[in-house]
GUMARVEX-157376 format. One record per residue: x, y, z of N, C-alpha, C, O in turn. Coordinates in steps of 0.2 Angstrom, whole numbers, padded with zeros to 4 digits. Each point is the difference from the previous one (the first is absolute). Example, Ala and Ser with C-alpha at 12.3 -4.5 7.8 and 13.67 -1.06 7.14 Angstrom:
R neast nnorth   nup caeast canorth  caup ceast cnorth   cup oeast onorth   oup
R  0066  -0028  0039  -0004    0006  0000  0004   0006  0000  0005  -0001  0003
R -0007   0006 -0007   0004    0006  0001 -0004   0005  0003  0003   0006  0001
***
This chain:
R neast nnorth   nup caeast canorth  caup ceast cnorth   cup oeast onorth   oup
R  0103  -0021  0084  -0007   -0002 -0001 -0002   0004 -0007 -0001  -0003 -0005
R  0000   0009  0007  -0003    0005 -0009  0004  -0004 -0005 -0003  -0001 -0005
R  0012  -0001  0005   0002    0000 -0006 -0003  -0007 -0004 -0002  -0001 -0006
R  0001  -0005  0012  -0005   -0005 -0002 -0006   0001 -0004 -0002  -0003 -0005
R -0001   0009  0008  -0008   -0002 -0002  0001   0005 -0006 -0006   0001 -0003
R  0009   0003  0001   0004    0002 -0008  0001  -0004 -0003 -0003   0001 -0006
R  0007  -0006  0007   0002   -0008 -0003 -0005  -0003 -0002 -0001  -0002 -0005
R -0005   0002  0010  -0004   -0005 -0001 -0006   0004 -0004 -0003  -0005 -0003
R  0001   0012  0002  -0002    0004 -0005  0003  -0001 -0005 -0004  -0001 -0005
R  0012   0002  0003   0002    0000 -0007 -0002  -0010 -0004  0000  -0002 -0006
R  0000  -0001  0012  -0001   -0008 -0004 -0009   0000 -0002 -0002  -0003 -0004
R -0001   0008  0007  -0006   -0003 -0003 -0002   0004 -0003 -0005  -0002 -0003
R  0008   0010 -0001   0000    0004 -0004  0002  -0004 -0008 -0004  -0001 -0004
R  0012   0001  0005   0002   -0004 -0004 -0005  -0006 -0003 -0002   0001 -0006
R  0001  -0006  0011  -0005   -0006 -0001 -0006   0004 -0006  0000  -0002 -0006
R -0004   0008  0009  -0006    0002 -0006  0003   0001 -0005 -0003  -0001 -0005
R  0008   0005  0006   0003    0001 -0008  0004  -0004 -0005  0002   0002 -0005
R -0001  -0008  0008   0001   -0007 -0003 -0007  -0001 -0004  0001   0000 -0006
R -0006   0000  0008  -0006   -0003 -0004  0000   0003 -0006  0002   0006 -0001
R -0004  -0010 -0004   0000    0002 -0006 -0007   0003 -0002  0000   0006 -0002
R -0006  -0009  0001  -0007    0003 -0002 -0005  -0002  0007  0002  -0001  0005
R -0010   0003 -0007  -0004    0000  0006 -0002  -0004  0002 -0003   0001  0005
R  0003  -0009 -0009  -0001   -0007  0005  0005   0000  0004 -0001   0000  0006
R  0007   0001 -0008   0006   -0002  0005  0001   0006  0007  0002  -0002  0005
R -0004   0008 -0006  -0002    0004  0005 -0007  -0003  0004 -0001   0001  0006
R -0002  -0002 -0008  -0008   -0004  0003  0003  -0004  0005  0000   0001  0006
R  0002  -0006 -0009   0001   -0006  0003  0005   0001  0005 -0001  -0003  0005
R  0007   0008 -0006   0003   -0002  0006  0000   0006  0006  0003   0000  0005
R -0009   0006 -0007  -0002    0004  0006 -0007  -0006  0003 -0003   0000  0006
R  0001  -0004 -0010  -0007   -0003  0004  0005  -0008  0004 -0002  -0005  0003
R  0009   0008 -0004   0001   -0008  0005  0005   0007  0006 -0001  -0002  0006
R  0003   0007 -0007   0001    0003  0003 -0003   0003  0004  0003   0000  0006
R -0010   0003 -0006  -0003    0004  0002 -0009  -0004  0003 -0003  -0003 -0004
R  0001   0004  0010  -0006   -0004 -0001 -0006   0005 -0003  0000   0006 -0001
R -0006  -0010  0000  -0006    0003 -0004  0000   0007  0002  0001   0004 -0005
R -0002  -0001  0011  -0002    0006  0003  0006   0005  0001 -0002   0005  0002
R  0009  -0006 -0004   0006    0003  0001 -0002   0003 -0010  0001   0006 -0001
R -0002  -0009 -0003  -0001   -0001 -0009 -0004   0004  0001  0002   0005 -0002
R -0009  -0004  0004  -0004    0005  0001  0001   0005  0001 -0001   0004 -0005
R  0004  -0003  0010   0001    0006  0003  0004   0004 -0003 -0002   0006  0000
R  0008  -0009 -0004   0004    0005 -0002 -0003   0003 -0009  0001   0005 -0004
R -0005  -0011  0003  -0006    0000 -0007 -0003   0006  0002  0001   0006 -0002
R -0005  -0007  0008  -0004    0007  0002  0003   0006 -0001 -0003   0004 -0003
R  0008  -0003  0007   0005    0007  0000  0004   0001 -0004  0004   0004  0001
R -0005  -0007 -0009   0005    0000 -0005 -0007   0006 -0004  0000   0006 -0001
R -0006  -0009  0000  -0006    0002  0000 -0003   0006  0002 -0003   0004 -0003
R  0005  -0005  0010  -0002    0009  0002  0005   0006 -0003 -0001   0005 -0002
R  0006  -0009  0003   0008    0006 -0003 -0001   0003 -0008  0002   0005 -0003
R -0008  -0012  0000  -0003    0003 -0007 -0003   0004  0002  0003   0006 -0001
R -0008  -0008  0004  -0006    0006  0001  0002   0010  0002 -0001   0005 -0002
R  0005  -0008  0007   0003    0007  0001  0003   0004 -0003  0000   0006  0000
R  0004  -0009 -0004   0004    0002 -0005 -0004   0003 -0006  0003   0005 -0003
R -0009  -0007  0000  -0007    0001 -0003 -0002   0008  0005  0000   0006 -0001
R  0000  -0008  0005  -0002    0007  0005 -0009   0000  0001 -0004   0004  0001
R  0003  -0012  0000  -0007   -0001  0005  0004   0000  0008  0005  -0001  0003
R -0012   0004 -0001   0000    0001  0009 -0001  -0005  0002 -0003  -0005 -0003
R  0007   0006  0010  -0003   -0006  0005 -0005  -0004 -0001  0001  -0006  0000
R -0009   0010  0001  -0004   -0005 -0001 -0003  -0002 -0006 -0006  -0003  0000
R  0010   0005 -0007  -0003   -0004 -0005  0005  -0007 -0001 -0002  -0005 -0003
R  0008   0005  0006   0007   -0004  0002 -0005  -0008  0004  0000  -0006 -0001
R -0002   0011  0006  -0001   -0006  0006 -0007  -0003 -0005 -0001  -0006 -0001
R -0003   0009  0000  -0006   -0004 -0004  0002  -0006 -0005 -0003  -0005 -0001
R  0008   0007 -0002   0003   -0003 -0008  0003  -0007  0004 -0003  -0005 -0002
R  0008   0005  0006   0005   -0003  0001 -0003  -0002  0008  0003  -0006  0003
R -0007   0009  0000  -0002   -0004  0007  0007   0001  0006  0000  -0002  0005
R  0005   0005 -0007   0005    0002  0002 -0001   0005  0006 -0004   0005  0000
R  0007  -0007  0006  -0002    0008  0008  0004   0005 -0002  0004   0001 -0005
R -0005   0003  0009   0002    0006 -0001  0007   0000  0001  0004   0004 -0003
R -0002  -0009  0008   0006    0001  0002  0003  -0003 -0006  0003   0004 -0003
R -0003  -0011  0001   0004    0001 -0007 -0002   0004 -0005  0005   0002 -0003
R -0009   0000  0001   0002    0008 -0003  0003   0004  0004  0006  -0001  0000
R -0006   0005  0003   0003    0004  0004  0009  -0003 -0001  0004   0004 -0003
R -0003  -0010  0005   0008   -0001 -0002  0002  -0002 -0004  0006   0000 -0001
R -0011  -0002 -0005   0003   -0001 -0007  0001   0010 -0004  0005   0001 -0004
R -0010   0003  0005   0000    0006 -0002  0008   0005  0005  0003   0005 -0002
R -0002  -0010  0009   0005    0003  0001  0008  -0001 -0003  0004   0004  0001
R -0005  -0010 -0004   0004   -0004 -0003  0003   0003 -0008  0005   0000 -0003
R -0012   0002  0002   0002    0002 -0007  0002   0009  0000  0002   0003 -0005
R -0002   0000  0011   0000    0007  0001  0010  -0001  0003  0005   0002 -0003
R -0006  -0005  0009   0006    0001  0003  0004  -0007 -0002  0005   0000  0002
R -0006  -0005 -0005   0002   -0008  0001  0006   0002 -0005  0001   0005 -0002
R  0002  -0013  0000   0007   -0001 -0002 -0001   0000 -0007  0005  -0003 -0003
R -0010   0007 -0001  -0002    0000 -0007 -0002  -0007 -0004 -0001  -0002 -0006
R  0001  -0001  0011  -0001   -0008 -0003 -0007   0000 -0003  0000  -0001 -0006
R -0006   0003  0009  -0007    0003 -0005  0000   0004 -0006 -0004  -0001 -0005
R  0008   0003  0005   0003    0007 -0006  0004  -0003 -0006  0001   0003 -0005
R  0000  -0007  0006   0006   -0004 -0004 -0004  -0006 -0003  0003  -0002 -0006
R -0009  -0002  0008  -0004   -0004  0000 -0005   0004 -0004  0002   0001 -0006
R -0007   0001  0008  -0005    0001 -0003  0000   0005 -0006 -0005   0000 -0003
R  0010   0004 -0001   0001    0001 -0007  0000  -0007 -0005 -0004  -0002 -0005
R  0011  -0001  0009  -0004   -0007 -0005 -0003  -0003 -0001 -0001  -0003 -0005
R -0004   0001  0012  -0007   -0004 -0003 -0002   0006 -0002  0001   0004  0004
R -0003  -0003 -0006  -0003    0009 -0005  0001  -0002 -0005 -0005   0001 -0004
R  0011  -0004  0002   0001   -0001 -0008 -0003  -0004 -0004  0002  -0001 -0006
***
């Protein structure tokens, strides 16, 4: 079963890095993903700014309307997580 749902991570991994520019990624995370799933990760791409910036909690939660508990797990994400925030957020910097 794990070795499947690996399989089935590396096909949709692959799939994003198929895309070539930012309509063709729009279009095919908005036929992928529903409104509030798009959100959500918009939201916590966001906070992982802010934190990274080194605003607290509740100037986070005011900006972004995000709970504490997505901050709390995006802040834990960028401390202990798979460096995927770390790796992202330099280059929109750029």
């Amino acid at each position: 079963m794990q070795k499947e749902i690996v399989e089935q991570d590396a096909l949709l991994f692959e799939a994003i890095l198929s895309l070539r520019d930012l309509e063709e990624c729009r279009a095919f995370f908005q036929d992928l993903c529903t409104v509030a799933e798009l959100k959500a990760m918009a939201q916590r791409l966001e906070v992982a700014q802010l934190l990274d910036q080194g605003l607290i909690y509740n100037d986070i939660l005011q900006r972004t309307g995000a709970s504490s508990a997505t901050i709390s797990r995006v802040n834990r994400a960028l401390q202990y997580g798979a460096d995927g925030y770390k790796t992202v957020l330099p280059r929109l910097n750029k």
